[in-house]
C-alpha positions as CSV (number, residue, x, y, z in Angstrom):
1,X,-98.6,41.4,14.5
2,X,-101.5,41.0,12.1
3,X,-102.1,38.2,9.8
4,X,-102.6,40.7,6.6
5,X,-99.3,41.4,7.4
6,X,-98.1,38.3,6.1
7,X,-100.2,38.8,2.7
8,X,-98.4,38.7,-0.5
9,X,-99.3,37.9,-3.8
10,X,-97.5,34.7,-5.4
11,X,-98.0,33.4,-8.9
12,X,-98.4,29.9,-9.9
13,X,-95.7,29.7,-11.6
14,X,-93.2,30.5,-9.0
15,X,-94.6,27.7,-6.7
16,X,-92.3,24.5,-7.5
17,X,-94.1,21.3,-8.8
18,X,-91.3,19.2,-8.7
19,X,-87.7,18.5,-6.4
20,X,-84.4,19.5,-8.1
21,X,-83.0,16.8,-9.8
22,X,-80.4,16.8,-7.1
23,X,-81.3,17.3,-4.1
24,X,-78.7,19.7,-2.7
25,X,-78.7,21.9,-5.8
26,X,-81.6,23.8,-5.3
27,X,-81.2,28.0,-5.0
28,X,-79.8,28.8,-1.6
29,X,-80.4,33.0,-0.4
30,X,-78.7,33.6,3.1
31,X,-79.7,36.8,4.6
32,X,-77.6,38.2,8.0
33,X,-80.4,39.5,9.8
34,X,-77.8,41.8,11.6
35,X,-77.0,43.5,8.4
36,X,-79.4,42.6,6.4
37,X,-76.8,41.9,3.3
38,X,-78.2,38.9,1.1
39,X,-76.5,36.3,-1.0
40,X,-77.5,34.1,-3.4
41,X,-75.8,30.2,-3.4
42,X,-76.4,26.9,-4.0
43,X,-78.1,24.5,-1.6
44,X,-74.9,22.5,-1.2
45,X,-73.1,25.8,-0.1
46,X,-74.6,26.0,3.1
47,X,-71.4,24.3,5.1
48,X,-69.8,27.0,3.8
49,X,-71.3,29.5,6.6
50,X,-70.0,26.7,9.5
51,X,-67.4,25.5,10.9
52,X,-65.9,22.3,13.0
53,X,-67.8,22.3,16.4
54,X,-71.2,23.4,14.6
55,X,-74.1,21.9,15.3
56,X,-77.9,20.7,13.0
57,X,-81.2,19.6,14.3
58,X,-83.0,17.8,11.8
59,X,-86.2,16.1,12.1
60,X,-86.0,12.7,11.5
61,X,-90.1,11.9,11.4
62,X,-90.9,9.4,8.4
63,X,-94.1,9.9,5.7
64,X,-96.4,7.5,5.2
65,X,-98.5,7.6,1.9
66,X,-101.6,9.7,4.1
67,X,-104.0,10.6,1.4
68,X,-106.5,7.6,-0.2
69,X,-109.3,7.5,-2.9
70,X,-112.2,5.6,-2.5
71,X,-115.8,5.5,-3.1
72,X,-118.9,5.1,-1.3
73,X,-121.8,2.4,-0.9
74,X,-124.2,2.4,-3.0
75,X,-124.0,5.9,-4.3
76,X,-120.3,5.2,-5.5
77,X,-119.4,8.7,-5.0
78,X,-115.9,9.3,-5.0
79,X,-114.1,10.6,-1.7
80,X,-110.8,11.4,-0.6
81,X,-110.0,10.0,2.3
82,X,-106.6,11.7,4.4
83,X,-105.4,9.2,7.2
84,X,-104.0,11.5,10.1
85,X,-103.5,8.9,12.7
86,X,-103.6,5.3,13.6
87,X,-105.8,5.2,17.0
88,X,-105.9,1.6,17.9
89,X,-103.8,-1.4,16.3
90,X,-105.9,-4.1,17.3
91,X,-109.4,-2.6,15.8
92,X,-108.0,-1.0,13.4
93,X,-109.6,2.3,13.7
94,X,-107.7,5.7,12.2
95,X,-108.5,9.2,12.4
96,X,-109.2,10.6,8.8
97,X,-110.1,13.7,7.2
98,X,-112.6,12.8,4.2
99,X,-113.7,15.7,0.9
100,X,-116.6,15.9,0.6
101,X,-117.2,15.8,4.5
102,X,-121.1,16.6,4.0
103,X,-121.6,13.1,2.0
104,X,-120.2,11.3,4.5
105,X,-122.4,10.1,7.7
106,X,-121.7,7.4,10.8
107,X,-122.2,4.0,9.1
108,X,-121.4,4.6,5.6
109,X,-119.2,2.0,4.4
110,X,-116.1,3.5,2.0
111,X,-114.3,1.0,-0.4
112,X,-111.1,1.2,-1.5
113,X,-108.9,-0.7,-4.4
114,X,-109.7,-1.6,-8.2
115,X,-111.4,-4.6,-6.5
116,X,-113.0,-3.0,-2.8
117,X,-110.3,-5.2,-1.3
118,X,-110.0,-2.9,1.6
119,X,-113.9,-1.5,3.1
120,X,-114.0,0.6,5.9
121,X,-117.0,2.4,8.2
122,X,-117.8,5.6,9.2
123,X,-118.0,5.6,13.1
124,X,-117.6,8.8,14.6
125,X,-117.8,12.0,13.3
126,X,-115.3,14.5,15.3
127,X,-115.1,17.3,13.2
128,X,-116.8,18.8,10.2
129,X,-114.1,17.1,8.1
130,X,-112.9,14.6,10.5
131,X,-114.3,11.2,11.2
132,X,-113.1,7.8,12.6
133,X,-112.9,5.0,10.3
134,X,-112.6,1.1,11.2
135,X,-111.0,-0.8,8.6
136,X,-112.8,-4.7,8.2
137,X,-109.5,-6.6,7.6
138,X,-108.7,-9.7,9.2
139,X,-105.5,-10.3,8.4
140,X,-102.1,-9.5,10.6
141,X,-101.4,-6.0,11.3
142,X,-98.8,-5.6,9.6
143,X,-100.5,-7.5,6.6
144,X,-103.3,-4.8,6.4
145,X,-100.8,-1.8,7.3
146,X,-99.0,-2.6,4.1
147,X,-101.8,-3.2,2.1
148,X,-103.5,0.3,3.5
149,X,-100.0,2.1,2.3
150,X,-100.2,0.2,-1.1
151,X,-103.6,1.7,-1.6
152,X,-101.9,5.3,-0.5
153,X,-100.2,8.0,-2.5
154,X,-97.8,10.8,-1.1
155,X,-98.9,13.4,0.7
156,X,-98.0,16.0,-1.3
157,X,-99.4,19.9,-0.4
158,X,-102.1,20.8,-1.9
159,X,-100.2,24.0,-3.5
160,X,-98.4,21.4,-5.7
161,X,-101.1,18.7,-6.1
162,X,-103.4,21.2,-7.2
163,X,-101.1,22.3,-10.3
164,X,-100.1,19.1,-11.5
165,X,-101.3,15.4,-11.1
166,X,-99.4,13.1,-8.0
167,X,-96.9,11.0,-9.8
168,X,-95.3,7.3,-8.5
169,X,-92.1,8.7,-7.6
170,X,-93.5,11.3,-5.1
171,X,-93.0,8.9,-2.4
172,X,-89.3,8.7,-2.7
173,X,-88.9,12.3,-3.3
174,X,-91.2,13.5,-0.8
175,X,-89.0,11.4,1.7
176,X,-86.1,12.6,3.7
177,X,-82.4,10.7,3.1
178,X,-82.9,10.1,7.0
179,X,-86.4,10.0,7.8
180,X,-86.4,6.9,10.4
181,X,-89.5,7.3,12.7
182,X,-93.0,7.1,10.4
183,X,-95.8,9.0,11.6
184,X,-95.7,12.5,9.5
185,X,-98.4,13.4,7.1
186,X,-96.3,16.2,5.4
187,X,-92.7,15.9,4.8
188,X,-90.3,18.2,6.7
189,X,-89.7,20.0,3.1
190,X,-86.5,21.8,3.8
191,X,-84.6,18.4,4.8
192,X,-85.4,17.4,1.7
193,X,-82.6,19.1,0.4
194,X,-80.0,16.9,2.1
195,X,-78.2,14.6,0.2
196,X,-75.7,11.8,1.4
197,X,-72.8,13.7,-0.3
198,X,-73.9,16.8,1.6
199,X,-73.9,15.1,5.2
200,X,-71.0,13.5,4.8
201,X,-69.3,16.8,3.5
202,X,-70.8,18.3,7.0
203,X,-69.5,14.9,8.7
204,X,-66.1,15.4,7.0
205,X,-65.4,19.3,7.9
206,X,-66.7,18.1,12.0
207,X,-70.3,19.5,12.0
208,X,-72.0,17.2,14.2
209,X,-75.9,16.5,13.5
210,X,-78.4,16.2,15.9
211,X,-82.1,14.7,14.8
212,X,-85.1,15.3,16.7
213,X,-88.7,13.4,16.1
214,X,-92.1,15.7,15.3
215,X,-94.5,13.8,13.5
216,X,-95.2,16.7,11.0
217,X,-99.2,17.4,10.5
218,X,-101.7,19.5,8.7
219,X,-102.2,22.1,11.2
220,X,-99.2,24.4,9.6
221,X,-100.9,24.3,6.2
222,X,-104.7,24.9,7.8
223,X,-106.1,28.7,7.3
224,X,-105.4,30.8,9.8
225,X,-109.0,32.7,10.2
226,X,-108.7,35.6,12.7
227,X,-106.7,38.7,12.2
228,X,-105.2,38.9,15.8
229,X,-102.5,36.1,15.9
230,X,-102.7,35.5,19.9
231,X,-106.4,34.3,19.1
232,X,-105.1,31.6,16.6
233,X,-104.6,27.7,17.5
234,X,-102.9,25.1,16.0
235,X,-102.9,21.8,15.9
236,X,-101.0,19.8,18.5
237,X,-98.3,17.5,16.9
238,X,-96.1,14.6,19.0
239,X,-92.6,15.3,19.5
240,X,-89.6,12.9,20.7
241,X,-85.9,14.9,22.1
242,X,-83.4,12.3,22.8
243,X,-80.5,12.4,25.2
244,X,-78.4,12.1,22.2
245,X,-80.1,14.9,20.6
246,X,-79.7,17.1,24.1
247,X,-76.0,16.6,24.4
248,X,-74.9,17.0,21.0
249,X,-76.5,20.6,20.8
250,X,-75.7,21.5,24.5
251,X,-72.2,20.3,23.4
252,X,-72.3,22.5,20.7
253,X,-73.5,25.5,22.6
254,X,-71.4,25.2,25.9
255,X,-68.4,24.7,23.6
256,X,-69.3,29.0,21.5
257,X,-70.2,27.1,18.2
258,X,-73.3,27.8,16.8
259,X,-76.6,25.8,16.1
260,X,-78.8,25.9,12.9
261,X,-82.7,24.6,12.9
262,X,-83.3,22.6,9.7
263,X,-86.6,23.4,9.0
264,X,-90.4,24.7,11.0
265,X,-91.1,21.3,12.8
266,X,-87.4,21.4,13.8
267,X,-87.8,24.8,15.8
268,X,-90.6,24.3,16.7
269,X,-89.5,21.2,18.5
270,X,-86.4,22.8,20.5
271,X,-88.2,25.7,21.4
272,X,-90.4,23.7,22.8
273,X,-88.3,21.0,25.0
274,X,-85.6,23.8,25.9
275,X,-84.6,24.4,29.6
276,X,-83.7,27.7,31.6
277,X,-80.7,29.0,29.7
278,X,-81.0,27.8,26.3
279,X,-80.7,24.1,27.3
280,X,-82.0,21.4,25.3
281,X,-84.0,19.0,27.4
282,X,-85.4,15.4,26.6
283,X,-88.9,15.3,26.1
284,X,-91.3,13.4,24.7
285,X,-94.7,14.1,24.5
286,X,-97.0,16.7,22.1
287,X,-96.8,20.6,21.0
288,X,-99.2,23.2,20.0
289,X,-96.5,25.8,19.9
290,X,-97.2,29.3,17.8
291,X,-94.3,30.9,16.8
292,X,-94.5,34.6,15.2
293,X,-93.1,38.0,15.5
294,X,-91.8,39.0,18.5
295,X,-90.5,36.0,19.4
296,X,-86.6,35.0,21.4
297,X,-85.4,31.9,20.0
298,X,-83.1,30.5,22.7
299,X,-81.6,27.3,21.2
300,X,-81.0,27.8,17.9
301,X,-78.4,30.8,16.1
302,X,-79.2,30.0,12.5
303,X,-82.2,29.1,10.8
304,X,-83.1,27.2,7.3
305,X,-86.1,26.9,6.1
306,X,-88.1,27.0,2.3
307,X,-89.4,30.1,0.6
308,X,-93.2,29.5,2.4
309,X,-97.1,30.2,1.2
310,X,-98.2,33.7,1.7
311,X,-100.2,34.2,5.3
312,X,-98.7,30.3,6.8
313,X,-97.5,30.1,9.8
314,X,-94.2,28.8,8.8
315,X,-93.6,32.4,7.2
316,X,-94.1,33.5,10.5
317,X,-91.5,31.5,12.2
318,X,-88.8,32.9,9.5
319,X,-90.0,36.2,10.7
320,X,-89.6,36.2,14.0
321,X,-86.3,34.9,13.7
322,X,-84.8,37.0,10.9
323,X,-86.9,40.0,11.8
324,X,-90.0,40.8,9.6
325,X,-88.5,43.7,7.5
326,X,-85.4,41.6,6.6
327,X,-87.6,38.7,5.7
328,X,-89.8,40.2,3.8
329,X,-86.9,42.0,1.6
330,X,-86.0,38.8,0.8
331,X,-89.1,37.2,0.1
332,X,-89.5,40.6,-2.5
333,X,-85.8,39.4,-4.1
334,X,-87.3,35.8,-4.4
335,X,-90.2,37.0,-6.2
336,X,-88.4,39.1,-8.3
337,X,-85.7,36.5,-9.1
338,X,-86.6,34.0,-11.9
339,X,-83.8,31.3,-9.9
340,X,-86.2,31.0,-6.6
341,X,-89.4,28.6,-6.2
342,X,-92.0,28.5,-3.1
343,X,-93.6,25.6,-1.1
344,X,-93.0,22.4,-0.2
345,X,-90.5,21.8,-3.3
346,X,-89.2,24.6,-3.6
347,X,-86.0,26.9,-2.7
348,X,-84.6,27.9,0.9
349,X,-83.7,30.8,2.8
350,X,-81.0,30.4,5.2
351,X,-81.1,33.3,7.8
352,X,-77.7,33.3,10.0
């Protein structure tokens, strides 16, 4: 398939700013990609299509407030600085993406804080956005991790922050009830939408859960440039399958019950550590995976996931697993529907 195919036009306002108020109330569509029939429920509504024996995969990766502002020596011009990864504890050095890249060189010094409490220095340049930084801070690790993160706001997508100012409380809504592991840059969106009345419902009526580890990054929200998918790479993101994980969804499976991805960096993760026959392996390690139309899911039966950005890659994914025509039917309902919102806040499609 073609990445124009994946080209559709979606107005501001349908793009949601902010989470429900609730986090389990948002607009629920389920399509059956066999028939193709659509209905439109709440969020909460979801246990209603499973039964005891059932299985989730969630991703259980924690956010860390990524994206900085500080300024530069002697010039003082401001710069956004987006920390991707910490490289080395002891020296303190982090790979960062920085806007505007072209005012930034190796050496420059960037401060930080009302007061330039925190300075750090340019020291390599691996991309045309990317650099390595080394923060100057003597203090304990820990010490300078939290005072980093208090200088940090939430990593909000740049659909959303572009519409509307960030906001204190992003960081608590922008958080999974069970994120656990920290290392993502970008929330897993559509587990936002699980509330601790909802799991326990699923608990309650014998759905088990299963959580999985991928340190979501910015590679699924990076342009894709080139027409002809094969040709298109993404980033490579770290991924962690437990034995708990494995047996709990090959438990599921060898028992007839079904399995439903929560979420992109969920699938993505299973198809990636599954065995010959649909088996769910441990694994722990990193993933490139590209997932789009045609595509055989071998883990997972169901599949939820937000209403996505025209031409992502996470749009892609939904097609390949609900079949493009169906998918795109119901993105045309969602668009047409004054209930449904897009992106990283917005509603979800459930495709079983």
């Amino acid at each position: 398939m073609k990445l124009s195919q994946f080209k559709f036009k979606l107005p501001d306002e349908k793009i949601a700013q902010f989470p429900t108020q609730n986090r389990d109330e948002a607009h629920l569509m389920v399509l059956n990609r066999k028939t193709g029939e659509i209905e439109h429920r709440l969020f909460k509504d979801i246990i209603d299509y499973f039964d005891d024996g059932d299985a989730f995969i969630f991703n259980d990766t924690k956010v860390f407030p990524a994206r900085l502002y500080g300024n530069k020596e002697k010039t003082g011009a401001k710069i956004e600085v987006f920390l991707l990864r910490e490289l080395n504890e002891t020296n303190r050095l982090w790979d960062v993406l920085v806007d505007p890249a072209r005012k930034i060189r190796i050496g420059n010094k960037l401060y930080f804080g009302e007061d330039n409490s925190m300075v750090a220095e340019v020291i390599d340049n691996t991309t045309s956005r990317g650099r390595t930084l080394r923060f100057l801070y003597d203090g304990p690790h820990d010490e300078f991790k939290q005072s980093l993160y208090d200088l940090g706001e939430a990593p909000i997508a740049d659909d959303v922050r572009h519409l509307r100012a960030a906001v204190p409380e992003d960081m608590e809504t922008f958080q999974t009830i069970f994120a656990k592991y920290e290392g993502a840059t970008t929330a897993p969106a559509t587990g936002l939408h699980f509330s601790r009345e909802l799991m326990k419902r699923m608990e309650i009526k014998g759905i088990a859960q299963a959580f999985v580890t991928m340190h979501a990054g910015l590679g699924n929200f990076r342009s894709i440039d080139v027409e002809d998918l094969t040709k298109h790479k993404t980033d490579s993101e770290q991924i962690f399958v437990t034995k708990e994980a494995c047996d709990i969804v090959n438990r599921a499976k060898e028992g007839g019950h079904r399995v439903c991805a929560v979420g992109n960096t969920t699938m993505r993760t299973i198809e990636t550590a599954v065995g010959p026959g649909g088996i769910l392996k441990e694994f722990e390690g990193w993933t490139n995976k590209f997932i789009f139309p045609p595509y055989d899911f071998t883990v997972a039966d169901a599949f939820v996931a937000n209403f996505q950005m025209p031409l992502s890659v996470m749009l892609m994914m939904q097609c390949a697993f609900g079949g493009y025509e169906n998918v795109l039917k119901a993105y045309n309902e969602a668009l047409t529907n004054d209930d449904y919102k897009f992106g990283s806040y917005g509603d979800a499609l459930l495709i079983i």
